[in-house]
C-alpha positions in Angstrom: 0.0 0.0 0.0 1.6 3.7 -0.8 0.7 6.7 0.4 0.0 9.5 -1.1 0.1 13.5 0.5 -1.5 17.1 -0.5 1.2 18.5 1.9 2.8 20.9 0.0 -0.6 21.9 -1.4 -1.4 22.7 2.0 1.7 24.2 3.4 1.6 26.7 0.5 -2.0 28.0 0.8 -0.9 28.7 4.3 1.9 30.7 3.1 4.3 28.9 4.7 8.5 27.4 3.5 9.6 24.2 4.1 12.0 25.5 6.6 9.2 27.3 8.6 6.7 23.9 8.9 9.9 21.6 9.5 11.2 23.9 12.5 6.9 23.8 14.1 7.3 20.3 13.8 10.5 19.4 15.2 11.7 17.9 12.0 14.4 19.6 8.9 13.2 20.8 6.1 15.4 17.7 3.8 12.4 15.6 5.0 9.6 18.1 4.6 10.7 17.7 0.9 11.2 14.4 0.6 7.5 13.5 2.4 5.9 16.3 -0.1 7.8 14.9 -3.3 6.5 10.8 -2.0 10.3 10.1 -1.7 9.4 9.0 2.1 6.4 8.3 4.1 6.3 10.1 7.5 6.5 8.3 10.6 3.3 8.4 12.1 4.4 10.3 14.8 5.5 12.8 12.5 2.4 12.7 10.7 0.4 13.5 13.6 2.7 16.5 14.4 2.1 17.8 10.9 -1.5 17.0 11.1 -1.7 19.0 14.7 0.6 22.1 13.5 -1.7 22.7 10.5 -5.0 22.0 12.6 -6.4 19.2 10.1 -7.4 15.8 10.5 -4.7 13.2 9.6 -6.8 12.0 6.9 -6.9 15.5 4.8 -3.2 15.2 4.2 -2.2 11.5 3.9 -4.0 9.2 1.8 -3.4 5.7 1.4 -4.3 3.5 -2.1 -3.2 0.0 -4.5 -0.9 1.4 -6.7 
């Protein structure tokens, strides 16, 4: 199963850089880009952090499908 991700979708209609959400979250912004480009999958820990910080339910930003 893969997992796919409207993060940066959502980071930029909140007017905010890679460097910005990865410092709110505790995390660099190396991975920020690699989890917006489907390079890596968050942790789930890290996807509950992103999903707090941007006040949305975990589900609006990850999805998972069959490829």
């Amino acid at each position: 199963m893969a997992i796919a991700n409207n993060l940066k979708q959502l980071r930029t209609e909140r007017n905010l850089n890679q460097e910005d959400l990865a410092a709110a979250i505790g995390s660099c912004c190396r991975t920020i880009s690699r989890i917006e480009r489907g390079d890596r999958n968050p942790s789930l820990e890290l996807a509950l952090r992103i999903a707090a910080y941007l006040e949305l339910p975990l589900e609006d930003i990850f999805q998972a499908y069959d490829p």
